[in-house]
C-alpha positions in Angstrom: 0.0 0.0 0.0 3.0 2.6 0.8 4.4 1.5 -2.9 0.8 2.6 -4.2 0.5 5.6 -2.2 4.0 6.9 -3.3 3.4 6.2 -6.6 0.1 8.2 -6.7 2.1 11.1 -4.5 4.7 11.5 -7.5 1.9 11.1 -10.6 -0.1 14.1 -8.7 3.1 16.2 -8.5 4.2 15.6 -11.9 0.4 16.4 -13.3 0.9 19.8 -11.7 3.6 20.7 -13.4 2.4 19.5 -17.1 2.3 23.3 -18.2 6.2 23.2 -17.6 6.7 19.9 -19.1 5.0 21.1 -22.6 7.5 24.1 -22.8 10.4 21.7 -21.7 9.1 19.9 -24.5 9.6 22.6 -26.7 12.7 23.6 -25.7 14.2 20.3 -26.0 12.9 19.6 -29.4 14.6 22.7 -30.7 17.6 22.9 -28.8 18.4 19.5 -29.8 19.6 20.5 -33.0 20.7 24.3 -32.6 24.0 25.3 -34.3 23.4 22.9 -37.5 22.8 24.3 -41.0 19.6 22.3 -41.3 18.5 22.8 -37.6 15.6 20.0 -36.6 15.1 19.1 -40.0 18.1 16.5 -39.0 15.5 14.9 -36.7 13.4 13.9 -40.0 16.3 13.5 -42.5 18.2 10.7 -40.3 15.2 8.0 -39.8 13.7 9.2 -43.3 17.1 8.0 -44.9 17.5 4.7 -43.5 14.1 4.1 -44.3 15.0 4.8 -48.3 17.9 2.5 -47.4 15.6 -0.1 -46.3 13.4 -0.1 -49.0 16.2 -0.3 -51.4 17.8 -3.5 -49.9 14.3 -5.1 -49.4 12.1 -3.6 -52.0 14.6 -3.7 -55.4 17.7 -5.6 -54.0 16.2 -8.7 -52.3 13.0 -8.2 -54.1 11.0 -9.2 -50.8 7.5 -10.8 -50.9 4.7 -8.8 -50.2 3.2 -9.7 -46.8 -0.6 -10.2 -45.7 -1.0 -8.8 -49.2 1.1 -5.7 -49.1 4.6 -4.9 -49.9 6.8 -5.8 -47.5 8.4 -1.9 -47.1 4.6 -0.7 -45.8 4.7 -4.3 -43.8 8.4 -3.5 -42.5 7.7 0.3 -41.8 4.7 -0.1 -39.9 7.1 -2.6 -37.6 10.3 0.0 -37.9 8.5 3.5 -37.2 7.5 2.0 -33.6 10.8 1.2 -32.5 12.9 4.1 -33.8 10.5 5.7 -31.3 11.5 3.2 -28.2 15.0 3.9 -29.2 15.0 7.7 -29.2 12.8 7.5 -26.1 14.7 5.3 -24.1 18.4 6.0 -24.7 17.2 9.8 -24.3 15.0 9.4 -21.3 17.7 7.2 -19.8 20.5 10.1 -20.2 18.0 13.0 -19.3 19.2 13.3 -15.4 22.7 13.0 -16.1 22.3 15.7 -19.1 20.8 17.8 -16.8 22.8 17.8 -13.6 23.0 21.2 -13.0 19.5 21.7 -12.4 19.1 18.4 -9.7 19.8 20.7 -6.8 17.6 23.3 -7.6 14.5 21.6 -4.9 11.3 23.9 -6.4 12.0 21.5 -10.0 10.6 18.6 -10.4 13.1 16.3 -11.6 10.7 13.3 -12.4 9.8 15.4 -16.1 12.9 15.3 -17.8 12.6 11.6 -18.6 8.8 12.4 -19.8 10.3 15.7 -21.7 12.9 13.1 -24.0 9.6 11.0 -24.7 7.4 13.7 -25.8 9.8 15.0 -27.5 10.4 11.6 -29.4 7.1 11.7 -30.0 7.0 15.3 -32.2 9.4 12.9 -34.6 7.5 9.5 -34.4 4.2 12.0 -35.4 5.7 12.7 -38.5 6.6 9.3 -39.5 3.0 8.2 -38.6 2.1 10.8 -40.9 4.8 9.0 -43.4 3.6 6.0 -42.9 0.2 7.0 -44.0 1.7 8.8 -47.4 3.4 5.6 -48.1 0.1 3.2 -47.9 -1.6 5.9 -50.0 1.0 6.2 -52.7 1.1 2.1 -52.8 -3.1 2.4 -53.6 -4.4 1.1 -50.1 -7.1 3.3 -48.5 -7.3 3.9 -44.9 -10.3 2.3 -42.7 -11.8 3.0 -39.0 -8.8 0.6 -38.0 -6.2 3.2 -38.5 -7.8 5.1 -35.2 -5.7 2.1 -32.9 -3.1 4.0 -33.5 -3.5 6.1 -30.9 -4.3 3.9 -28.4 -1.1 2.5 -28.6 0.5 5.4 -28.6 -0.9 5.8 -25.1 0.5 1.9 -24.8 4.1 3.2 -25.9 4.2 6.6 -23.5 2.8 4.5 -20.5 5.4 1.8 -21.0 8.1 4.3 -21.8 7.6 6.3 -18.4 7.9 3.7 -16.3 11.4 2.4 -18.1 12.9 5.4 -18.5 11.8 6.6 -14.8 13.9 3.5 -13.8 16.7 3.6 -16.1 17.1 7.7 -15.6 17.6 7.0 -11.8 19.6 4.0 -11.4 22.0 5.0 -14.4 23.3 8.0 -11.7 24.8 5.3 -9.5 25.7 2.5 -11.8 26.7 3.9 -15.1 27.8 1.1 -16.9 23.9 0.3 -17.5 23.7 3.0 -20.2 25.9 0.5 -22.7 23.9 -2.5 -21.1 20.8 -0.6 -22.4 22.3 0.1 -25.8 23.1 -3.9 -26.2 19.8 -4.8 -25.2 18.3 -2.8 -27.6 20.5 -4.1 -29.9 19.3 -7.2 -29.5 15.9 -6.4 -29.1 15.5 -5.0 -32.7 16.2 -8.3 -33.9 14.7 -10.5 -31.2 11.4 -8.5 -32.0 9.5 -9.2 -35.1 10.4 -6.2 -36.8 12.1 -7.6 -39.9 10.7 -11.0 -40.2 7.3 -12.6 -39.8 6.1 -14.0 -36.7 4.9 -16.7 -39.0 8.5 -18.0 -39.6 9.0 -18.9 -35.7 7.6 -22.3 -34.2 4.3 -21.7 -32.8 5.7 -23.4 -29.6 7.8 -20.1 -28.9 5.0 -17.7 -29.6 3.8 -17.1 -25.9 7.2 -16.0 -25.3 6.6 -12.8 -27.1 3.4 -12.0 -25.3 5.8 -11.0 -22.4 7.7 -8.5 -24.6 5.3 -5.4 -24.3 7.1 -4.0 -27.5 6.1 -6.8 -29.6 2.6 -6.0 -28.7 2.6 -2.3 -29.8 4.5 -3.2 -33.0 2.2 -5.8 -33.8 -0.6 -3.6 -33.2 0.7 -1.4 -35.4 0.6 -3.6 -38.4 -3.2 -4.5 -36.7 -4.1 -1.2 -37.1 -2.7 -0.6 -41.1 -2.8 -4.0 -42.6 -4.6 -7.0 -40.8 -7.2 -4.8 -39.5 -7.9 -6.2 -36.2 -9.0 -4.9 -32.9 -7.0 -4.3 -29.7 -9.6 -6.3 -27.5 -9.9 -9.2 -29.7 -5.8 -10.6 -28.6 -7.4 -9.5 -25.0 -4.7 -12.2 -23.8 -2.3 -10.2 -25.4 -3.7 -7.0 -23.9 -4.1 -7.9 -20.0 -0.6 -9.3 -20.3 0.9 -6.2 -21.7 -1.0 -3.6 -19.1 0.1 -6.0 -15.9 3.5 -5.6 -17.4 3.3 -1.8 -17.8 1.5 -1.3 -15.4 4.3 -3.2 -12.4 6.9 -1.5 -14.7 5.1 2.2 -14.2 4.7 1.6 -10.4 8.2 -0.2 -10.0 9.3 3.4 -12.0 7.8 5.6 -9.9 8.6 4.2 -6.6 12.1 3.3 -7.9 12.6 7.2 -8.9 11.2 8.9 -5.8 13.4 6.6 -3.3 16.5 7.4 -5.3 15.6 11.0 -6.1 17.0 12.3 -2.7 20.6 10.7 -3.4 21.0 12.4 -7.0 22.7 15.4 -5.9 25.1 13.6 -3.4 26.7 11.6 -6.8 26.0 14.1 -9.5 
């Protein structure tokens, strides 16, 4: 009950302050990118070119088979788009006290946004290649359907998730830093554990509950619900309690995690 109660403590501080976090947003988006020629544009250009990469290997050079009836670069993006997102969000959240150090001892600031400021501002990016990914279903002849509207629900699946990780990482990071390359391997081998470049099809059905416990399988797959198989959230409700018991541990864990730690930043910083 004490883990509950703290957790609820630090969500009603930080929704007092979500006028400060949109113009941290803000301010983070732009000054990411300050001093370049091409300014945020760089935040598109990056993602939008290994995605042309992409679809040359896969599209011309190894003349991939469409899947579920549609090429396999709409199949692959709608898999790809999701997880530049965790990326960004994760290795940026996870860095965001340590970035921002000189600001930890100031007591009237609440430190528990800065991981939520990376993610939202992750998410000004990921918007656009949403937006993308819609150009590119049009301009291969598919029309949209009351499907597409998923998205957004896990969206809110993604920034839930993501809170609670990068709450976690962003605080234990300050006193054991050699978990910021243990993150970057994990993700590393999570882009390729994850059904992002091949089917789910192509695994032994035997293994397939295993992936119900990664909670970013589920929002990639419902991605590709959402654009091509056209399937509702509720209708894997297996999928969907399993994935909200793990977020939601995972956002309490965060929370509880961040505020017990939270005290002790400015004594190692």
């Amino acid at each position: 009950m004490q883990s509950i109660r703290m957790f609820l403590n630090f969500l009603s501080e930080l929704l007092s302050r979500r006028t400060v976090i949109v113009e941290l947003t803000k301010r983070d988006f732009k000054s990411g990118y300050l001093g370049s020629y091409l300014g945020i544009l760089w935040a598109f250009l990056l993602p939008l070119a290994l995605t042309l990469i992409f679809w040359f290997v896969f599209q011309i050079g190894f003349n991939s088979q469409p899947v579920a009836g549609h090429p396999y670069i709409l199949w692959l993006v709608c898999g790809m788009f999701p997880w530049f997102f965790f990326l960004d969000s994760i290795t940026n959240g996870t860095n965001s006290i340590v970035q921002n150090a000189f600001i930890v001892r100031k007591v009237a600031f609440s430190i528990g946004i800065l991981p939520i400021v990376k993610i939202l501002s992750a998410l000004i990016i990921h918007s656009f290649f949403i937006c993308l990914i819609c150009v590119m279903f049009l301009a291969y002849g598919f029309s949209f359907d009351i499907y597409v509207i998923q998205v957004f629900y896990y969206l809110i699946c993604a920034i839930v998730l993501l809170v609670g990780i990068t709450w976690i990482t962003s605080s234990v990071v300050i006193f054991f830093r050699d978990l910021g390359p243990m993150i970057a391997i994990t993700l590393q081998m999570g882009f390729y554990l994850t059904p992002i470049f091949w089917d789910l099809k192509r695994l032994p059905d035997s293994y397939h509950f295993l992936l119900k416990f990664n909670p970013v399988f589920y929002i990639v797959q419902g991605y590709r619900e959402s654009f091509i198989h056209k399937i509702w959230f509720w209708e894997h409700w297996g999928m969907t309690l399993v994935f909200w018991g793990v977020t939601g541990v995972t956002l309490v864990v965060g929370a509880v995690v961040f505020r017990r730690l939270r005290p002790h930043f400015a004594d190692v910083l």
